[in-house]
N, C-alpha and C positions, 0 to 999 in steps of 0.2 A: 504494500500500500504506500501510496506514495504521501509524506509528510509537508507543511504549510504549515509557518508562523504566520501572522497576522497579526499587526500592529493596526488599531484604529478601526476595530469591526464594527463598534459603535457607531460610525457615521453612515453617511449616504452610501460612500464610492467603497467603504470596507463592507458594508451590508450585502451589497450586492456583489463583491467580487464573492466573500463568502459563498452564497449562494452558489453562485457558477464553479467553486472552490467544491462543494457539497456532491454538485451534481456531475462533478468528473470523478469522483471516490474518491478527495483528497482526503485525509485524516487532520485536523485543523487544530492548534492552539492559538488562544486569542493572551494578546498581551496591550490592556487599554491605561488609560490613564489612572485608575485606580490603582497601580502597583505602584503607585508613587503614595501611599499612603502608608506602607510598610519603610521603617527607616533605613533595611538593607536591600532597597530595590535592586541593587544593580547586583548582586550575588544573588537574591531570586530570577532577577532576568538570563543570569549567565549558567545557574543550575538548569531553569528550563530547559537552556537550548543543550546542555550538556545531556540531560535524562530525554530530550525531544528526538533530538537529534534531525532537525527537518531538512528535507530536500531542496527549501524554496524559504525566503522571506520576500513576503509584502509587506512595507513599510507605508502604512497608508493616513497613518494617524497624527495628529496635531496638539501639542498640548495647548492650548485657550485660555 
């Protein structure tokens, strides 16, 4: 199965890439602006991709 991070699934253009991510059997983890609420994000974000291990990132998110 092919793996997908995804930054920014919250929005419009992450919604729907999602979607279209879904419907080719991507296997998807989302990473949104909430993991900035934990004060070691960036060791959460770097475990993820370590234990994820994805094929592919979409960087689609904005923090506001």
């Amino acid at each position: 199965m092919r793996k997908a991070l995804l930054t920014g699934s919250k929005g419009f253009i992450g919604k729907n890439l999602m979607e279209e991510l879904l419907e080719k059997s991507f296997s998807i983890i989302e990473i949104n602006e909430d993991i900035f609420q934990s004060e070691n994000w960036n060791r959460d974000v770097l475990e993820t991709l370590e234990d994820f291990e994805p094929h592919v990132i979409f960087h689609v998110g904005l923090l506001s």
